[in-house]
C-alpha positions as CSV (number, residue, x, y, z in Angstrom):
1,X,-9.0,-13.7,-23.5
2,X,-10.9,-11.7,-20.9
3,X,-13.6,-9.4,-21.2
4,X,-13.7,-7.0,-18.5
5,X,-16.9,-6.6,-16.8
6,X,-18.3,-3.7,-14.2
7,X,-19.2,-5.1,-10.7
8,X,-20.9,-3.2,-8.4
9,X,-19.5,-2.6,-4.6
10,X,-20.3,-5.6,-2.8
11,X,-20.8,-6.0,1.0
12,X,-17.6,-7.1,3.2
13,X,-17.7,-10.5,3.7
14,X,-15.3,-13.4,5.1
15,X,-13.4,-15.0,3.7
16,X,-14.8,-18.1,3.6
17,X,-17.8,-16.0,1.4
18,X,-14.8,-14.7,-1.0
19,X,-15.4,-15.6,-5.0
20,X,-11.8,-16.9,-4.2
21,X,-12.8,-19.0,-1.8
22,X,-12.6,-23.2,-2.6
23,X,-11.5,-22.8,-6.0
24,X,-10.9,-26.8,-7.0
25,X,-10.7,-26.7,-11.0
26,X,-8.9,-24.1,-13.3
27,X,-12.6,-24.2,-15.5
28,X,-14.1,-22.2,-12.2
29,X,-10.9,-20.3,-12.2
30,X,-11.3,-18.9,-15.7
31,X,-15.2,-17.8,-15.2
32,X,-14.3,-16.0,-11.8
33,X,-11.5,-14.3,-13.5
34,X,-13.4,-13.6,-16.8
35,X,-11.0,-15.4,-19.1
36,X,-13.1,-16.3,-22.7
37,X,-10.0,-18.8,-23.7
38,X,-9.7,-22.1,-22.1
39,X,-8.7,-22.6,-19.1
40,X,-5.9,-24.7,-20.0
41,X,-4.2,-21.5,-21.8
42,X,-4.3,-19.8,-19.1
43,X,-0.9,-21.1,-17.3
44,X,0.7,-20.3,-20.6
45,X,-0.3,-16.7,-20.2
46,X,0.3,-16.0,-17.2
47,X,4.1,-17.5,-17.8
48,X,4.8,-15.4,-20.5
49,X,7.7,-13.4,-19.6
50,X,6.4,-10.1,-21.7
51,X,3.6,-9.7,-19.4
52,X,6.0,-7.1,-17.5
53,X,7.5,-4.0,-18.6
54,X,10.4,-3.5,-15.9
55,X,12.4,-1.0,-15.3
56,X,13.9,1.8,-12.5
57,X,12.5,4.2,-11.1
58,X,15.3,6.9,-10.4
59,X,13.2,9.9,-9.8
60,X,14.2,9.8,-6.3
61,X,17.8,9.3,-6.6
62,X,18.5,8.1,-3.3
63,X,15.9,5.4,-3.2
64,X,16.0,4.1,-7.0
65,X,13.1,1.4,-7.5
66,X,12.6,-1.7,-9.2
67,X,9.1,-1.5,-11.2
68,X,7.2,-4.1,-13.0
69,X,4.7,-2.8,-14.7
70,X,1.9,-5.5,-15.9
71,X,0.8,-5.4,-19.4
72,X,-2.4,-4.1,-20.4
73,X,-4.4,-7.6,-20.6
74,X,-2.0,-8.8,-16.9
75,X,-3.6,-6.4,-15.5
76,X,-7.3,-7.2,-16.1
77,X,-7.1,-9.9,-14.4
78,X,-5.1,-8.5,-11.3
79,X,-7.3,-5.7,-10.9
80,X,-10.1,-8.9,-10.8
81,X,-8.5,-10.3,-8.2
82,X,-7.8,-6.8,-6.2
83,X,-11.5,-6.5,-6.6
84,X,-12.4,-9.7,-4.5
85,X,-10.1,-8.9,-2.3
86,X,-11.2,-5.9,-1.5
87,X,-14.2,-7.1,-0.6
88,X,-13.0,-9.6,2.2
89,X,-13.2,-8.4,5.8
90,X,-9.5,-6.8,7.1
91,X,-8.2,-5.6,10.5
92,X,-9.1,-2.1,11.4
93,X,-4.9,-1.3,11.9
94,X,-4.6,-2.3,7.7
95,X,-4.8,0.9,6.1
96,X,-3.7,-0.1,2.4
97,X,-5.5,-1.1,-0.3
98,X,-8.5,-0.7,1.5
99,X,-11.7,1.5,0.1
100,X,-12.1,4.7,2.4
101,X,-8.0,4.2,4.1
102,X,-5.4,5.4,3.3
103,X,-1.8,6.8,4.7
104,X,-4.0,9.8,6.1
105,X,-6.1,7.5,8.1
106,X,-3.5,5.7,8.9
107,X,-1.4,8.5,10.7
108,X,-5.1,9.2,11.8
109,X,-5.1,6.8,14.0
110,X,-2.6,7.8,16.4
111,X,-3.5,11.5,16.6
112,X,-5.1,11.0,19.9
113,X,-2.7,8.5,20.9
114,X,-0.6,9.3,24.4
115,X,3.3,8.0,25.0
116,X,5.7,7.3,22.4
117,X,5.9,6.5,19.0
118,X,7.7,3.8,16.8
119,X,7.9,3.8,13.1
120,X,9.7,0.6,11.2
121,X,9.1,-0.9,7.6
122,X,10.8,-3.3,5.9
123,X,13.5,-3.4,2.8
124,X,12.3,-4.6,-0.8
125,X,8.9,-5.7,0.7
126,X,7.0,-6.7,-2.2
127,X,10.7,-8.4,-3.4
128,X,10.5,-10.4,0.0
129,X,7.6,-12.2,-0.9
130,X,7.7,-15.1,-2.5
131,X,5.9,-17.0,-5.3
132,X,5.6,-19.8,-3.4
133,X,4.4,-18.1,-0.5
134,X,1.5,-16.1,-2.6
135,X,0.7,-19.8,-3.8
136,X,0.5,-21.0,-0.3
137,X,-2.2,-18.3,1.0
138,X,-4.6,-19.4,-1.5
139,X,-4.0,-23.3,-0.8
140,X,-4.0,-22.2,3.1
141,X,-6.8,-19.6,3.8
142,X,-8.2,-19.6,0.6
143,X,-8.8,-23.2,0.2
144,X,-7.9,-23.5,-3.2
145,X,-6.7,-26.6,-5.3
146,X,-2.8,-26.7,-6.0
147,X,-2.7,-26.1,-9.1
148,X,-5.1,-23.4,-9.2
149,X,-3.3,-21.9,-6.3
150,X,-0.2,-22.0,-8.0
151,X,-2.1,-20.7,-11.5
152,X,-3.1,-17.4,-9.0
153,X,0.9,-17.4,-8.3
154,X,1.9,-17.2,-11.8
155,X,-0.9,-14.2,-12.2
156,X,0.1,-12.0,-9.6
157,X,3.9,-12.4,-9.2
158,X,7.0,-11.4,-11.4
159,X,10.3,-13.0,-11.6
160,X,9.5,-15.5,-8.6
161,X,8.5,-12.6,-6.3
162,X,5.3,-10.3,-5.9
163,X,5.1,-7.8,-8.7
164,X,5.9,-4.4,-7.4
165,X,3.6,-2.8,-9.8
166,X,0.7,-5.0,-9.9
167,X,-2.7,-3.3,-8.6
168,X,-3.6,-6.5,-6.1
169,X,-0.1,-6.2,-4.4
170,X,-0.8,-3.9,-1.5
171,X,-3.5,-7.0,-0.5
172,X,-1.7,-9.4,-1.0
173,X,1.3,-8.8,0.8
174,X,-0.8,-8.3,3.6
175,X,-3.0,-11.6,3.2
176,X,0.2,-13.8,2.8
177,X,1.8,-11.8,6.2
178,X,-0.9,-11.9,8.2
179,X,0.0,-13.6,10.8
180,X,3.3,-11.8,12.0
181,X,1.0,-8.8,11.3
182,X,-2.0,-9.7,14.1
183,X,0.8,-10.7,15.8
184,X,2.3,-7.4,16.3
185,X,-1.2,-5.8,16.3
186,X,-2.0,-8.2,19.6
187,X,1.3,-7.0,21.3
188,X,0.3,-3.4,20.8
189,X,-3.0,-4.1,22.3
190,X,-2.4,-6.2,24.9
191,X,-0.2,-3.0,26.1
192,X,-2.7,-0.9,25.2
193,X,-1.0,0.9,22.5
194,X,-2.1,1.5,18.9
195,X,-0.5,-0.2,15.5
196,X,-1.1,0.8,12.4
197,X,-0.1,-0.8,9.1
198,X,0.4,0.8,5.6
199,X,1.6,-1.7,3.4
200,X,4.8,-2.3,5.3
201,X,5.1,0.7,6.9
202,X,4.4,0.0,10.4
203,X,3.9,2.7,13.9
204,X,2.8,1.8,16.8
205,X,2.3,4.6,19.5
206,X,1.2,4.3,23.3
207,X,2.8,4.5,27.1
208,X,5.8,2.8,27.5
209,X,6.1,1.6,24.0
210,X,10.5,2.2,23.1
211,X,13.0,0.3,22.2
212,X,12.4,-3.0,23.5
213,X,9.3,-2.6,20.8
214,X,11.4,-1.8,18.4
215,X,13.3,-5.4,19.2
216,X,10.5,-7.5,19.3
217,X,9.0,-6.4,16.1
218,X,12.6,-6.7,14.1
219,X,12.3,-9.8,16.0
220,X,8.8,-11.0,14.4
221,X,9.6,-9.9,10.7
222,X,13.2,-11.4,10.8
223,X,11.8,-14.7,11.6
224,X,9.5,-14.2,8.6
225,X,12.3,-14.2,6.5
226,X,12.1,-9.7,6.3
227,X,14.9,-7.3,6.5
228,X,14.0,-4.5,8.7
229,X,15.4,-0.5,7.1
230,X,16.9,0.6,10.3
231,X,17.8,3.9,9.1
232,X,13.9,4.7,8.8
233,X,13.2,2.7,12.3
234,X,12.4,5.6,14.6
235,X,11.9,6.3,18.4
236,X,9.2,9.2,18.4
237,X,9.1,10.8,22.6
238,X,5.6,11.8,23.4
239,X,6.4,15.4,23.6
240,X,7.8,15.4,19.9
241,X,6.7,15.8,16.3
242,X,5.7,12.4,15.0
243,X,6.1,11.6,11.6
244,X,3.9,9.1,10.5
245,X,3.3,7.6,6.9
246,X,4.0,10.7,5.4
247,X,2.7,14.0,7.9
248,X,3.7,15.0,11.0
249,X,1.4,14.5,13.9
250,X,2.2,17.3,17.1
251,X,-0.1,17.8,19.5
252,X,-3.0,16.6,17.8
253,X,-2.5,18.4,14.9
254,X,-1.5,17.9,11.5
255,X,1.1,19.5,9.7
256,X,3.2,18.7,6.3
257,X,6.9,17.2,6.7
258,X,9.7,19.6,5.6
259,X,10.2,17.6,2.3
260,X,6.5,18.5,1.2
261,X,7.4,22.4,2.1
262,X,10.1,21.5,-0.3
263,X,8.5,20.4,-3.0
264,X,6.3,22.9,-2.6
265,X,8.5,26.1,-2.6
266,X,10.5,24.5,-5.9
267,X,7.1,24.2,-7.6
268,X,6.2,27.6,-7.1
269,X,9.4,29.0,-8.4
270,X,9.1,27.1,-11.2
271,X,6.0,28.1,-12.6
272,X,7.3,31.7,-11.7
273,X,10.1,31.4,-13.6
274,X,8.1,30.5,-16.4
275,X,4.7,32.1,-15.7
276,X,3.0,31.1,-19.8
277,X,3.8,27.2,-18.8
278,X,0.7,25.5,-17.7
279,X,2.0,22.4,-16.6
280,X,4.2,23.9,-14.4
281,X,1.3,26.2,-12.7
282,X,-0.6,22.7,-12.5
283,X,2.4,21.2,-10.8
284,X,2.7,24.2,-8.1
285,X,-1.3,24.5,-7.7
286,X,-1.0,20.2,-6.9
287,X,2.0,20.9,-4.8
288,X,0.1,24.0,-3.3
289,X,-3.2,21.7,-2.1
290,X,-1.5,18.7,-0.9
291,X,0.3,20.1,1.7
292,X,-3.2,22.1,2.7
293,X,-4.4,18.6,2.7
294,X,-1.7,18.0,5.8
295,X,-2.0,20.6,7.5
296,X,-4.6,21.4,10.0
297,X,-3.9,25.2,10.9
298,X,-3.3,26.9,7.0
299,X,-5.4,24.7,5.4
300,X,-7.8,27.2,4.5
301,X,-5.5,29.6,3.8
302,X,-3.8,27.5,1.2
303,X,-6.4,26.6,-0.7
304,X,-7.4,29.9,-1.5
305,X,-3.7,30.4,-2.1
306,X,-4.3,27.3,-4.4
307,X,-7.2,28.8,-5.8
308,X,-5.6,32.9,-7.3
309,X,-3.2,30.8,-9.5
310,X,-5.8,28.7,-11.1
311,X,-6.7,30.6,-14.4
312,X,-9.6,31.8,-15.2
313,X,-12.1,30.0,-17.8
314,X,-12.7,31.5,-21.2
């Protein structure tokens, strides 16, 4: 069906230059995406309803997730797509999905910032966006032909919905957002703020950002057809510990939430406990450098921590 071929990293373009880009005929669809079958079969595949494994993720109790994993030869072809993607031109406040971002740069970013802080993201993201409404970004800003639009659909979303477990998601839900994203990104601006985006979570930090912020924006999404989780919407003061996709920003500085020290601390007596078990020394050493990675005044001191419990080599 599709042989898998290496690319090379490819200069940012727009996306009018995208491989994606003006896609009239499902024959051009299949050589893009590297299917050896005819293109006709291809709408077959991607409706087969064993291309997902799904199940629920319990391993945090209190947040149980829906996954849907793609099968082996699914995702080929979305990790195709994620590649083309990838190369398109994005907003600097997009953080996700993105070579050289991620949810350290994206706290990053607001480091420096002065005034006050608001955090939001939105419920069952990936859930919230539609089939149709992955069809219509590649009729809309890709250009595409209907049916090839809708082909791309069927490839890249599960059960009418965006597949939570698909590589080219995190783009995706972006691309087919974008608009109510900019949005947002303009307001924050235009007050001279700063707004980051990782997938959907969403800060935005400067003087006299507050509440009202926090209305507009629930505003925004909620027209889009988003449920906003206002039990993680947060009002961060300027004098306070911000936490921010996943560290705490104070002062300038980095440091790792509580729940990292956590995780940490239980690691560590674990592989105490049972000093012979490697995997549990691996677990505490990971454990052991990730919150070194957060945090700007033991860093050092933690990775040589990190560094007496790796064993010697033989």
């Amino acid at each position: 069906m599709m042989t898998p071929k290496r690319t090379s990293v490819k200069k940012v373009y727009d996306v009018s230059a995208s491989p994606l880009f003006g896609i009239r005929s499902k024959k051009r669809l299949a050589e893009i995406l590297f299917w050896s079958g005819s293109p006709s079969s291809m709408l077959g595949f991607a409706r087969k309803s064993s291309n997902y494994n799904r199940y629920t993720d319990r391993s945090k109790p209190e947040k149980p997730r829906l996954i849907e994993a793609p099968q082996e030869q699914l995702k080929k072809f979305q990790k195709r797509i994620e590649e083309l993607l990838k190369r398109t031109e994005m907003p600097d406040y997009l953080h996700s999905g993105i070579p050289g971002r991620s949810y350290l740069t994206c706290s990053a970013a607001h480091r420096e910032s002065e005034g006050c802080t608001v955090t939001l993201d939105i419920s069952g993201f990936y859930l919230a966006v539609s089939q149709d409404l992955i069809a219509r970004l590649f009729i809309v800003t890709f250009k595409c032909a209907r049916d090839v639009a809708e082909l791309l659909a069927q490839l890249l979303c599960c059960d009418g919905h965006l597949a939570t477990g698909s590589p080219a998601s995190p783009l995706l839900s972006f691309l087919a957002n974008r608009e109510g994203f900019d949005q947002i990104a303009l307001h924050a601006s235009r007050r001279g703020g700063v707004f980051t985006l990782y997938i959907d979570d969403m800060a935005m930090t400067g003087k006299g950002i507050g509440t009202a912020d926090i209305k507009w924006i629930t505003q925004v999404l909620e027209r889009a057809g988003f449920t906003i989780n206002r039990p993680k919407t947060r009002l961060f003061l300027a004098s306070a510990a911000r936490l921010i996709t996943g560290r705490v920003i104070f002062n300038g500085q980095s440091r790792a939430p509580n729940r990292q020290h956590q995780k940490m601390k239980a690691a560590l007596d674990a592989s105490k406990a049972f000093p012979k078990d490697a995997v549990l020394k691996a677990s505490a050493i990971g454990r052991i450098r990730h919150v070194a990675l957060l945090d700007d005044a033991r860093r050092n001191d933690m990775r040589a921590d990190a560094k007496r419990l790796v064993p010697p080599r033989r």
